[in-house]
PDB file of N, CA, C and O in Angstrom:
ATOM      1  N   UNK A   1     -18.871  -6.393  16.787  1.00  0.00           N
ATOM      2  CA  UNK A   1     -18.726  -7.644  16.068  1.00  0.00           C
ATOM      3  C   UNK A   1     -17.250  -7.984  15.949  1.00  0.00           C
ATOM      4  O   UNK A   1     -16.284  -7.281  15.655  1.00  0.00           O
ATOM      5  N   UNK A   2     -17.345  -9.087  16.219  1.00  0.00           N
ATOM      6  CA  UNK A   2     -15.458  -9.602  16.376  1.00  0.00           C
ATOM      7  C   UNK A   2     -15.003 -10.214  14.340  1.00  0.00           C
ATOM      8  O   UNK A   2     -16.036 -10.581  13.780  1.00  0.00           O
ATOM      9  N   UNK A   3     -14.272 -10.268  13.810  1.00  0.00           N
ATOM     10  CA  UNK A   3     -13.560 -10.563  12.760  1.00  0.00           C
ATOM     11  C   UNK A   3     -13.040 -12.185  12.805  1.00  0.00           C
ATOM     12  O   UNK A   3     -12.385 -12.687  13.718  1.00  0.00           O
ATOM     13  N   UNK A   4     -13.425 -12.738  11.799  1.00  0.00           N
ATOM     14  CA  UNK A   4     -13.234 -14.070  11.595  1.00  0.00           C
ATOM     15  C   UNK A   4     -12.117 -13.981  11.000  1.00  0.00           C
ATOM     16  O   UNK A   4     -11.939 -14.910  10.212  1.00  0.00           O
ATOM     17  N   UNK A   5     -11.439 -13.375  11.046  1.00  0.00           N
ATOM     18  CA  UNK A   5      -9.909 -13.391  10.279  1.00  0.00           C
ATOM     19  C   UNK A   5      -9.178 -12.062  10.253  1.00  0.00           C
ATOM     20  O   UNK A   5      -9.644 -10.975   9.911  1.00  0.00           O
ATOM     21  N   UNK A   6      -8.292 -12.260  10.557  1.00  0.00           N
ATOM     22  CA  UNK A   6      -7.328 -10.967  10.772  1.00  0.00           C
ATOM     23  C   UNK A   6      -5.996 -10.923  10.005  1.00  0.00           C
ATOM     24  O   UNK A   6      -5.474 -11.990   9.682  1.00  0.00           O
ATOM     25  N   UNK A   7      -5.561 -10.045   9.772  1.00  0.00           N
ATOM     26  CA  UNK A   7      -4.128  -9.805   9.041  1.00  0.00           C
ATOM     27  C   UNK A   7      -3.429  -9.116   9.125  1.00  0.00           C
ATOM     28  O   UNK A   7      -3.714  -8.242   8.306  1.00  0.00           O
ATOM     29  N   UNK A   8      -2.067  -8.717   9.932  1.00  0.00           N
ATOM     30  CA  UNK A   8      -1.430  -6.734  10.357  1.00  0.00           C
ATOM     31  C   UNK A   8      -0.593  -7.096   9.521  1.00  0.00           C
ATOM     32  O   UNK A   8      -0.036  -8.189   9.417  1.00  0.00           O
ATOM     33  N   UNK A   9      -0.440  -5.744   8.616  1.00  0.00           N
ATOM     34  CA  UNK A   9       0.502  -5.556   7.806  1.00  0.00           C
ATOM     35  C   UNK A   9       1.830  -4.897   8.204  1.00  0.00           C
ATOM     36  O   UNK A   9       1.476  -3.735   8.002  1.00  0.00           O
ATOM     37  N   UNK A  10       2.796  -4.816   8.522  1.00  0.00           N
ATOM     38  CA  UNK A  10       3.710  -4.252   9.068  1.00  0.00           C
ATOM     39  C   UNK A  10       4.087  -2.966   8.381  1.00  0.00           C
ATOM     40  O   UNK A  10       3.916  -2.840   7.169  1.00  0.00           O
ATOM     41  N   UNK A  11       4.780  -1.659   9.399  1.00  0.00           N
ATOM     42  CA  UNK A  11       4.667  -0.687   8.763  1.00  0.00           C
ATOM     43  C   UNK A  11       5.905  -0.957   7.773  1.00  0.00           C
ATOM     44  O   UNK A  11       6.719  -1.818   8.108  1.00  0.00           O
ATOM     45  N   UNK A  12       6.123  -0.077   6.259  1.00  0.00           N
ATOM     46  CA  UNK A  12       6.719  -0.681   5.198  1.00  0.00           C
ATOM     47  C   UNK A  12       7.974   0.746   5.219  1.00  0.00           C
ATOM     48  O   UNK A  12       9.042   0.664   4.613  1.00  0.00           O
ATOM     49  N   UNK A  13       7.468   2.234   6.201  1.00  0.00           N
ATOM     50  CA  UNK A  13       8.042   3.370   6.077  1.00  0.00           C
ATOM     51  C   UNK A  13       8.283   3.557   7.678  1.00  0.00           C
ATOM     52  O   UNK A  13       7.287   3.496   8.397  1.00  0.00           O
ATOM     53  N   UNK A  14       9.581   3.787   8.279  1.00  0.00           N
ATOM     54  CA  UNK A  14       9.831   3.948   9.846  1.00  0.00           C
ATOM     55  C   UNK A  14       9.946   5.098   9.868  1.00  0.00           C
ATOM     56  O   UNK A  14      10.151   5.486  11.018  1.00  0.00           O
ATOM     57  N   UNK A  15       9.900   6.283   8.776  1.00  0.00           N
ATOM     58  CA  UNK A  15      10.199   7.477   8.768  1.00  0.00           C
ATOM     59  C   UNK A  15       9.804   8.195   7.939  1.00  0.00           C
ATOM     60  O   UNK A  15      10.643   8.642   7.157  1.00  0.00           O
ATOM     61  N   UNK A  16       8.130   8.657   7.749  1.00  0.00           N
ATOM     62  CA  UNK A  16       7.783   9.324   6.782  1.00  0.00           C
ATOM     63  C   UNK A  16       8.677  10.246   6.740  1.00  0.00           C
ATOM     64  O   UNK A  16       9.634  10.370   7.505  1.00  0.00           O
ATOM     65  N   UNK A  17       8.266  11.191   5.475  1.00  0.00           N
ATOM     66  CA  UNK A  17       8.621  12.540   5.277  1.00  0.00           C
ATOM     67  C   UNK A  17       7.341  13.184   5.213  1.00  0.00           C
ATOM     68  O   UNK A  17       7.029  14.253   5.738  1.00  0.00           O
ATOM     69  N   UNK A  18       6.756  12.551   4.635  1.00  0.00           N
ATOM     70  CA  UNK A  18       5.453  13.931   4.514  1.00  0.00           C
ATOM     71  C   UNK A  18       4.306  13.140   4.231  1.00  0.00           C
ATOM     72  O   UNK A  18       4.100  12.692   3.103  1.00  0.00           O
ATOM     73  N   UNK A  19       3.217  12.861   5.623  1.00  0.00           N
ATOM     74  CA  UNK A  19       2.080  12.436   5.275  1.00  0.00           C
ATOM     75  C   UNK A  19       1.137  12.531   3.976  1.00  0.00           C
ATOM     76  O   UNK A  19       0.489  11.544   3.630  1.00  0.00           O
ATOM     77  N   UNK A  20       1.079  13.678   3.303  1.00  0.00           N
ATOM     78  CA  UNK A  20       0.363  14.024   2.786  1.00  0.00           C
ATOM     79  C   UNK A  20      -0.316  13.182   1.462  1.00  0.00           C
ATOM     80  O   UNK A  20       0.260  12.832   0.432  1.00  0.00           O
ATOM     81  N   UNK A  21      -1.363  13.035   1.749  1.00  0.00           N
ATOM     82  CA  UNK A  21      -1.801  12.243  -0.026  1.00  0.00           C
ATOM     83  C   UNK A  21      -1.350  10.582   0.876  1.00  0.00           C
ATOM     84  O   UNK A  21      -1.047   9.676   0.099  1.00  0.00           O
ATOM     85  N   UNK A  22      -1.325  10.343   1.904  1.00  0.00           N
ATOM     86  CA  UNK A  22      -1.170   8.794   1.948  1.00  0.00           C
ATOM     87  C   UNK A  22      -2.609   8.079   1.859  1.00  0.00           C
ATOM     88  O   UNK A  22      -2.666   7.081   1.141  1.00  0.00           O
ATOM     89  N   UNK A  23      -3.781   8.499   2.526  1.00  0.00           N
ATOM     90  CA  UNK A  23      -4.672   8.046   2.709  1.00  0.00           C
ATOM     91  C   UNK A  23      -5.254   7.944   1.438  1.00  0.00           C
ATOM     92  O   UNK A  23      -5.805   6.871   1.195  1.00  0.00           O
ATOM     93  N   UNK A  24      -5.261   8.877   0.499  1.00  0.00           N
ATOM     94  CA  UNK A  24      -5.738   9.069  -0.693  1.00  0.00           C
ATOM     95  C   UNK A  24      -5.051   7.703  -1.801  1.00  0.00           C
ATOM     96  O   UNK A  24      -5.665   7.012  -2.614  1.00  0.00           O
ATOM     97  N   UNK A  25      -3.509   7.683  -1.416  1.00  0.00           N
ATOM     98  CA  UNK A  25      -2.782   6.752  -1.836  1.00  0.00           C
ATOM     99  C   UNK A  25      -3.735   5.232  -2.193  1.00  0.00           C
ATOM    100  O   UNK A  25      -4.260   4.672  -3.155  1.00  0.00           O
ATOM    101  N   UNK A  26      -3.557   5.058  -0.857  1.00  0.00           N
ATOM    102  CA  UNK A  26      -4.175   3.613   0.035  1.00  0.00           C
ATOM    103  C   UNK A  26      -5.276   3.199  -0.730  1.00  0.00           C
ATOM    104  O   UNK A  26      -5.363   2.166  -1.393  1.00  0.00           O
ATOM    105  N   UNK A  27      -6.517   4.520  -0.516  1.00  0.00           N
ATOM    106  CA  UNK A  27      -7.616   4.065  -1.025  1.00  0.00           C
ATOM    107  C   UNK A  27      -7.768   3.731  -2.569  1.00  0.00           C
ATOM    108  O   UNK A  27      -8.360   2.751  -3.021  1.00  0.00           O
ATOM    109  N   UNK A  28      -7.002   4.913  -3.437  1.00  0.00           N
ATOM    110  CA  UNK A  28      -7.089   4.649  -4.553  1.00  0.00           C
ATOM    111  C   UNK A  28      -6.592   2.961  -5.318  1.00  0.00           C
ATOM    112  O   UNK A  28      -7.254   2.314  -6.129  1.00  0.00           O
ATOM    113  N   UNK A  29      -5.347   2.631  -4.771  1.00  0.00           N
ATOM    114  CA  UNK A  29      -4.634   1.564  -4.931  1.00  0.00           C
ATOM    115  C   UNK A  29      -5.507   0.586  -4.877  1.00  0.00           C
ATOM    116  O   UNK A  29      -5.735  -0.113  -5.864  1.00  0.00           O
ATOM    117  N   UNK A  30      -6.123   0.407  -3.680  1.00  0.00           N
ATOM    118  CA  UNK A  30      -6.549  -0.539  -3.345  1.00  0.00           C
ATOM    119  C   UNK A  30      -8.302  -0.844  -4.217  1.00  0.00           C
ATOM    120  O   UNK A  30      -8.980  -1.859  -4.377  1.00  0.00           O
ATOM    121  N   UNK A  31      -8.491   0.664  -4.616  1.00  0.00           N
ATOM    122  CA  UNK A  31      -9.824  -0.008  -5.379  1.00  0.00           C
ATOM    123  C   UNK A  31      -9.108  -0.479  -6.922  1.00  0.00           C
ATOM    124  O   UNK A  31      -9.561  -1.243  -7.775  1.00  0.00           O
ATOM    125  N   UNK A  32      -8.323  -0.007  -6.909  1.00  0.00           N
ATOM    126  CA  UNK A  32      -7.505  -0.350  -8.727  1.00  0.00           C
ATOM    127  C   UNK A  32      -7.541  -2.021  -8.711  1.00  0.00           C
ATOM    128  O   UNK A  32      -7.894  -2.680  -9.689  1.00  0.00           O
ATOM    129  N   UNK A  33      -7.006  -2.740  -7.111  1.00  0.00           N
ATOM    130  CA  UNK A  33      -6.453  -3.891  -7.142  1.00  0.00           C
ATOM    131  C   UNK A  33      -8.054  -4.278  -7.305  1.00  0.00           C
ATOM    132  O   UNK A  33      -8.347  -5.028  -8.236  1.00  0.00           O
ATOM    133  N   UNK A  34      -9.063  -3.810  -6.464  1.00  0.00           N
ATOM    134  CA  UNK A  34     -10.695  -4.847  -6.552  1.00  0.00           C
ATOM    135  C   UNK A  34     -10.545  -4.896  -8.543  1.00  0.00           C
ATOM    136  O   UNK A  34     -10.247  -5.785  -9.341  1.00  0.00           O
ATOM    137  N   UNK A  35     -10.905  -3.551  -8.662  1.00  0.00           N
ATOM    138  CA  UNK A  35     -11.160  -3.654 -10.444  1.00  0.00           C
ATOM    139  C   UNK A  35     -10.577  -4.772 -11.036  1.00  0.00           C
ATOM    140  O   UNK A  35     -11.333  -5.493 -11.686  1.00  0.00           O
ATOM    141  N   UNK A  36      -9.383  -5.082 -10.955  1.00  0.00           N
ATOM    142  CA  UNK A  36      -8.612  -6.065 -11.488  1.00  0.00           C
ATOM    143  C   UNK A  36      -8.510  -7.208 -10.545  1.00  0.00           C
ATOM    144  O   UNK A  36      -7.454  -7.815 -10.366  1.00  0.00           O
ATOM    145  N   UNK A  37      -9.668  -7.501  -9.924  1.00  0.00           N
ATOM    146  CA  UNK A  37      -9.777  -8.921  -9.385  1.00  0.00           C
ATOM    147  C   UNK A  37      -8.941  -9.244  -8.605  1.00  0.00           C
ATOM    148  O   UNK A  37      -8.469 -10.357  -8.837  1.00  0.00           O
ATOM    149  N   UNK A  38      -8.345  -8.471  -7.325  1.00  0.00           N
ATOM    150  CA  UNK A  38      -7.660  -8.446  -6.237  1.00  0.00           C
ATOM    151  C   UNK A  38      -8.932  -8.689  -5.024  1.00  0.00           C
ATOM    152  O   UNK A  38      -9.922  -8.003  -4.770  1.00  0.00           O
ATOM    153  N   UNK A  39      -8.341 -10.178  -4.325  1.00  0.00           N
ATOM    154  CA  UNK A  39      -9.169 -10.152  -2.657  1.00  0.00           C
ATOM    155  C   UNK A  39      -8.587  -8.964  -1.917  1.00  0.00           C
ATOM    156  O   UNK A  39      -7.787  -8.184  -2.433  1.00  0.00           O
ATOM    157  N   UNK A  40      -8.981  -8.886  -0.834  1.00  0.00           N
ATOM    158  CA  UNK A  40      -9.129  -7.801  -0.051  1.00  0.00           C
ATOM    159  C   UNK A  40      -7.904  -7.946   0.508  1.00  0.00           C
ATOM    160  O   UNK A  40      -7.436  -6.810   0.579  1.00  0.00           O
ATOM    161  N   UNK A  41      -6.838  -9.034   1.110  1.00  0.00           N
ATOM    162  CA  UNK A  41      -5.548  -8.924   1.384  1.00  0.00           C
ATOM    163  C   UNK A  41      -4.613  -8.686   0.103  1.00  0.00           C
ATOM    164  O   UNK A  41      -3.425  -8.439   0.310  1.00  0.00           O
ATOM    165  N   UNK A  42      -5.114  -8.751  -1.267  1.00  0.00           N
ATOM    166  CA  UNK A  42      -4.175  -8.314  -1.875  1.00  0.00           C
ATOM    167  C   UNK A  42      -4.029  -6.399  -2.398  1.00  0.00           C
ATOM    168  O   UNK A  42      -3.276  -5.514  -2.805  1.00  0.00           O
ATOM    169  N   UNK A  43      -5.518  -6.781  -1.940  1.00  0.00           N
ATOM    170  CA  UNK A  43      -5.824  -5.152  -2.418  1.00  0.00           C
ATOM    171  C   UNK A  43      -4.840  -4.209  -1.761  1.00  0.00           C
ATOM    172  O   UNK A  43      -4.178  -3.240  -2.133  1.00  0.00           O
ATOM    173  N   UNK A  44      -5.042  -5.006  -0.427  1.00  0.00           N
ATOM    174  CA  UNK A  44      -4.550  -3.828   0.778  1.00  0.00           C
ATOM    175  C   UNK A  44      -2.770  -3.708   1.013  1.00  0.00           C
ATOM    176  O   UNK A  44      -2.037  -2.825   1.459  1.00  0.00           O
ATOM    177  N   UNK A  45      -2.548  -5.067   0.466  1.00  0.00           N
ATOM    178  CA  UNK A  45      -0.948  -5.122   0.294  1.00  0.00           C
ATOM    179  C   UNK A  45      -0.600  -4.143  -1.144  1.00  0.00           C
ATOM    180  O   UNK A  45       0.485  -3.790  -1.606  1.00  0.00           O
ATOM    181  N   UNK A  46      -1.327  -4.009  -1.387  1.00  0.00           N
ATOM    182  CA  UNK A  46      -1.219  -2.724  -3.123  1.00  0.00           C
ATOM    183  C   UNK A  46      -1.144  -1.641  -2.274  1.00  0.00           C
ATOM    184  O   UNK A  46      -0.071  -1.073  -2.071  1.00  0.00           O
ATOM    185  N   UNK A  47      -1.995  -1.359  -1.849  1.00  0.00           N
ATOM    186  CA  UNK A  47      -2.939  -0.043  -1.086  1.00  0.00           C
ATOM    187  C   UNK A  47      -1.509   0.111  -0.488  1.00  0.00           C
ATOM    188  O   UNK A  47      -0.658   0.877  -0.942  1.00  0.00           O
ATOM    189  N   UNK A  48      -1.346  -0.721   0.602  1.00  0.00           N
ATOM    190  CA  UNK A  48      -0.207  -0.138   1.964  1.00  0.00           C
ATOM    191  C   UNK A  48       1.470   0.104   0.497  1.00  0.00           C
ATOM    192  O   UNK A  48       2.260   1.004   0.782  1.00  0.00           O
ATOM    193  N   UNK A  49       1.657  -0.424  -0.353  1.00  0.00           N
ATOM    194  CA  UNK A  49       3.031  -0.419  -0.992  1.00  0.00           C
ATOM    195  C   UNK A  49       2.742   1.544  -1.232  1.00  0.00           C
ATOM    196  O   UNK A  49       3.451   2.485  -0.877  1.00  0.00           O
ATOM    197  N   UNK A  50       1.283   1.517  -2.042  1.00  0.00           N
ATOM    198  CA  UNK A  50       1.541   2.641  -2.400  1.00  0.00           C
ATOM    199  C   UNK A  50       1.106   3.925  -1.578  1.00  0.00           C
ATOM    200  O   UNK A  50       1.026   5.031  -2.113  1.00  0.00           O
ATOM    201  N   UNK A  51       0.797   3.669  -0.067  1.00  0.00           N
ATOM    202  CA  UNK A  51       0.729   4.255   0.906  1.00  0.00           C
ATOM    203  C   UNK A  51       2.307   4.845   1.341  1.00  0.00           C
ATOM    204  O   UNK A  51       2.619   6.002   1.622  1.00  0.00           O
ATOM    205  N   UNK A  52       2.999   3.862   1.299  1.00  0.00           N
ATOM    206  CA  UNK A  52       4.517   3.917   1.778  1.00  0.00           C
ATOM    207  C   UNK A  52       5.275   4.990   0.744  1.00  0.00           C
ATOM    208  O   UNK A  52       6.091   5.834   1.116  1.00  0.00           O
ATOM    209  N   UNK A  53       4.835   4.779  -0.628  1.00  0.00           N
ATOM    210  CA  UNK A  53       6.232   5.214  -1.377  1.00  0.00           C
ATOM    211  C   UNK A  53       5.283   6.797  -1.114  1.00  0.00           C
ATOM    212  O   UNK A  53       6.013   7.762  -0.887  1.00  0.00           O
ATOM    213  N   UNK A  54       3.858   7.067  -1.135  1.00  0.00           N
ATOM    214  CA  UNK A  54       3.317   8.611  -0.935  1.00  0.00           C
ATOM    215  C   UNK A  54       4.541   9.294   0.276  1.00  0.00           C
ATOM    216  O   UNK A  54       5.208  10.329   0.271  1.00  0.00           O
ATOM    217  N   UNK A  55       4.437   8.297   1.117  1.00  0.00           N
ATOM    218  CA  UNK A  55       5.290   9.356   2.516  1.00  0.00           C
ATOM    219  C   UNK A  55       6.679   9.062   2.452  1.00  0.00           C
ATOM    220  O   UNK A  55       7.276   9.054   3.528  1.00  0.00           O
ATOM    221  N   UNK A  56       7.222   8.854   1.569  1.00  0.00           N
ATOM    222  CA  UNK A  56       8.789   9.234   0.893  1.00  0.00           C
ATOM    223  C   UNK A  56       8.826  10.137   0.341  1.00  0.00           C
ATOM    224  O   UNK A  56       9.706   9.953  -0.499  1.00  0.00           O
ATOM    225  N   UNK A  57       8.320  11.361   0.190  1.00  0.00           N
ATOM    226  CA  UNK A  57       8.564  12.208  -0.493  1.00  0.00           C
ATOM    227  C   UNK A  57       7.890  13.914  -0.293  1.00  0.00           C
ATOM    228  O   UNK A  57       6.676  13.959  -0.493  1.00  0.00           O
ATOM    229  N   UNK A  58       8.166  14.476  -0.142  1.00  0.00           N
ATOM    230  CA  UNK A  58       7.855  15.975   0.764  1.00  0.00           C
ATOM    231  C   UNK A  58       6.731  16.338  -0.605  1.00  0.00           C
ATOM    232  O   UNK A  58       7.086  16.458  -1.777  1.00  0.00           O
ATOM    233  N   UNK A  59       5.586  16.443  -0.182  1.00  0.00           N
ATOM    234  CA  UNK A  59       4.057  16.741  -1.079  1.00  0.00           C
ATOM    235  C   UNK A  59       3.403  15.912  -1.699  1.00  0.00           C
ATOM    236  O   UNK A  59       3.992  14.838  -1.822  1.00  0.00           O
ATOM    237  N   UNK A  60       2.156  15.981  -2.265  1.00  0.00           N
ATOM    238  CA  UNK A  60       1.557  14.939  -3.192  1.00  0.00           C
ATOM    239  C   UNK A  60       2.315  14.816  -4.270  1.00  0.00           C
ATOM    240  O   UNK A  60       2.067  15.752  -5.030  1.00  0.00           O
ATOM    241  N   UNK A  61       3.205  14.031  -4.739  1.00  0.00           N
ATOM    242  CA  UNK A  61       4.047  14.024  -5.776  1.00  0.00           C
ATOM    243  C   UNK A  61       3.215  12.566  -6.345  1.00  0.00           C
ATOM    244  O   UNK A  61       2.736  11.753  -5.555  1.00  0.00           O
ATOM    245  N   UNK A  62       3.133  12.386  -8.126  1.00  0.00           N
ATOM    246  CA  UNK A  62       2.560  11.514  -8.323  1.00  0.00           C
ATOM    247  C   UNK A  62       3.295  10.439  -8.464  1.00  0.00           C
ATOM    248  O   UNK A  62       4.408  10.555  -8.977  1.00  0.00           O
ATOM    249  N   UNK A  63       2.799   9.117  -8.017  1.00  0.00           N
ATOM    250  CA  UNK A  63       3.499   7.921  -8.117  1.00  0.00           C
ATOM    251  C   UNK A  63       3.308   6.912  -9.484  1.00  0.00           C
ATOM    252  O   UNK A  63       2.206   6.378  -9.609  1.00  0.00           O
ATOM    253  N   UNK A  64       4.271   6.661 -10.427  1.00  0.00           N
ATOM    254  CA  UNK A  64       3.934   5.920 -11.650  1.00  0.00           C
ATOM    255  C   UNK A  64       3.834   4.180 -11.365  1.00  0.00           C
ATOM    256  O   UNK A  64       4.363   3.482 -10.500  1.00  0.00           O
ATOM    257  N   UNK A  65       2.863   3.827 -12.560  1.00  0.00           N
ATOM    258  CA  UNK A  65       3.000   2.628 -12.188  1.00  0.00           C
ATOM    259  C   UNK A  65       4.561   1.828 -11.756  1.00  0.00           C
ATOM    260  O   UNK A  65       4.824   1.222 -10.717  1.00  0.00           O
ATOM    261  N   UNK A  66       5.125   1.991 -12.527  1.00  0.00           N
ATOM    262  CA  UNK A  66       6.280   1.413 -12.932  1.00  0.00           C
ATOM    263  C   UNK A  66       6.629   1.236 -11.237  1.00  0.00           C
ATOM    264  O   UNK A  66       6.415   0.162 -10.675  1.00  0.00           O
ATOM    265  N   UNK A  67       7.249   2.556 -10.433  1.00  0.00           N
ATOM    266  CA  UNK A  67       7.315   2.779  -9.456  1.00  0.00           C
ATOM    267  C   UNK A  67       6.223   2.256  -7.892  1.00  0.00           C
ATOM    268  O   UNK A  67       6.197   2.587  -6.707  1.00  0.00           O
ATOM    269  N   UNK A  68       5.744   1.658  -8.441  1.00  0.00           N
ATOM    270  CA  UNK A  68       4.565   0.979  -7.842  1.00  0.00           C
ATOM    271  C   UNK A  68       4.677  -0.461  -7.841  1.00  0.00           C
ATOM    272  O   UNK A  68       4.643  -0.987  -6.728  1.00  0.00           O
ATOM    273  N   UNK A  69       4.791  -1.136  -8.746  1.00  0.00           N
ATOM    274  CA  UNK A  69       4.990  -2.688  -9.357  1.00  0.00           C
ATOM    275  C   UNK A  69       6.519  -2.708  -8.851  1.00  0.00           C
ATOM    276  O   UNK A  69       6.821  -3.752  -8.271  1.00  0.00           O
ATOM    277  N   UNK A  70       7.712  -1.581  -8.983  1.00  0.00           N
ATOM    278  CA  UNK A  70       8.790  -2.526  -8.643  1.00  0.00           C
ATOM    279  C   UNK A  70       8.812  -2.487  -6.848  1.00  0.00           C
ATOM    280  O   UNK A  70       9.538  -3.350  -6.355  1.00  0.00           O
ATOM    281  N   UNK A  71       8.213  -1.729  -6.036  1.00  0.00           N
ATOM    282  CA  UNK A  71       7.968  -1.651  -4.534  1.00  0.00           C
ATOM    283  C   UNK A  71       7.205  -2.627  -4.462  1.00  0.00           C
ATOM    284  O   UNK A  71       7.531  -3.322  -3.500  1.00  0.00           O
ATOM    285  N   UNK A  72       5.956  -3.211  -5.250  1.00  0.00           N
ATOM    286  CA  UNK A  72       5.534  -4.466  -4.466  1.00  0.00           C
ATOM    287  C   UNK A  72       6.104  -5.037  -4.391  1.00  0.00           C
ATOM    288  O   UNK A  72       6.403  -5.607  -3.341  1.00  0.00           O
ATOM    289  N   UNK A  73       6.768  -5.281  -5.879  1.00  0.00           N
ATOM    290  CA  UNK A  73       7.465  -6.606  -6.193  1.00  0.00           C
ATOM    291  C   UNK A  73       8.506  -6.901  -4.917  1.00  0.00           C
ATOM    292  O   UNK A  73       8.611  -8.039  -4.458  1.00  0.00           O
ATOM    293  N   UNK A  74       9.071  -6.061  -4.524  1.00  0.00           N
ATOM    294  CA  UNK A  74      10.375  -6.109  -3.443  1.00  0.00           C
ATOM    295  C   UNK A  74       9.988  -6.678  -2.245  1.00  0.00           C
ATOM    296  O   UNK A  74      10.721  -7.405  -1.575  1.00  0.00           O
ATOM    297  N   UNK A  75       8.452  -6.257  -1.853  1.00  0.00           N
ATOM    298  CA  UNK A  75       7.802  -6.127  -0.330  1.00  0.00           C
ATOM    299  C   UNK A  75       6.561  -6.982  -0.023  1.00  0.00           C
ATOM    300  O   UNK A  75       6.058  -7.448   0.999  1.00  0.00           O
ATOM    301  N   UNK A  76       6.302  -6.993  -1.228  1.00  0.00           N
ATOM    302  CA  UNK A  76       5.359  -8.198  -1.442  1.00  0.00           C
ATOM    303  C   UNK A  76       5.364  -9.121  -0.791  1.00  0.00           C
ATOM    304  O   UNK A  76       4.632  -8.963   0.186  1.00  0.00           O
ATOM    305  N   UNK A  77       5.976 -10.340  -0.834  1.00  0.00           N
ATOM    306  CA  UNK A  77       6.284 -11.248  -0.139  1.00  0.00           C
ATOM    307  C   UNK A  77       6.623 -11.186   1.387  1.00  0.00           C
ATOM    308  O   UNK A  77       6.606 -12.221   2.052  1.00  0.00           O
ATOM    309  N   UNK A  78       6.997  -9.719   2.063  1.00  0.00           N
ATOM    310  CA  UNK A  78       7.194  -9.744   3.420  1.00  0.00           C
ATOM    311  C   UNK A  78       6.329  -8.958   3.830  1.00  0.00           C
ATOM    312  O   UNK A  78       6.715  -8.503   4.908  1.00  0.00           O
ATOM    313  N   UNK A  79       5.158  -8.468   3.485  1.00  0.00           N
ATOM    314  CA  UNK A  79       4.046  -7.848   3.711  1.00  0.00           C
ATOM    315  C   UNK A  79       3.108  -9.424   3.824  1.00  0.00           C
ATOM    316  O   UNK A  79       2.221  -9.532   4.671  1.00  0.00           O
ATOM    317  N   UNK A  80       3.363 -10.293   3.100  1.00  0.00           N
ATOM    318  CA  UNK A  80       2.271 -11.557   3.476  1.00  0.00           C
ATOM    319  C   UNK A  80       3.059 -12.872   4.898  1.00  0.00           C
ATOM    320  O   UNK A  80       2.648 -13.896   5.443  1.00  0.00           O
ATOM    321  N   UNK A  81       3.929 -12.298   4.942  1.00  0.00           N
ATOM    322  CA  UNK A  81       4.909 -13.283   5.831  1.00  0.00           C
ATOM    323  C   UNK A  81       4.779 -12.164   7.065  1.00  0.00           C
ATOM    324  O   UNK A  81       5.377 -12.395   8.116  1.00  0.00           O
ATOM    325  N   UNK A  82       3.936 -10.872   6.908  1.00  0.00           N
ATOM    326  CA  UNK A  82       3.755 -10.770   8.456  1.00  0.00           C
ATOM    327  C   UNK A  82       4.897 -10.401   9.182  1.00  0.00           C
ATOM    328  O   UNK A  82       4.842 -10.297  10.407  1.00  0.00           O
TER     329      UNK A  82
END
């Protein structure tokens, strides 16, 4: 089945450090954004911010909100400009 709409997010990290805990990242983020009434491109622009800041850092280290909200805030806008 082909997709009536598409969207690539560009990668936000050219140089992980340490995969680990990204996927876990992504998913979690991104169901936080549905709960709080996020469409599915905003979810995933949550999801990918806090995908990125997971592989900055050598282990599952936990990410705070705070630290979360000021990376969208920065990337936000060039995560939807593609």
């Amino acid at each position: 089945s082909e997709f009536l709409d598409r969207q690539h997010f560009p990668s936000l990290t050219a140089n992980p450090v340490d995969v680990t805990g990204a996927g876990d990242s992504l998913l979690a983020a991104m169901s936080v954004g549905f709960i709080h009434g996020f469409n599915l491109m905003e979810a995933a622009a949550l999801g990918t911010c806090m995908a990125a800041l997971s592989v900055q850092t050598v282990g599952n280290v936990p990410i705070t909100l705070e630290e979360l909200m000021n990376y969208f805030g920065q990337r936000g806008a060039s995560i939807y400009a593609g």
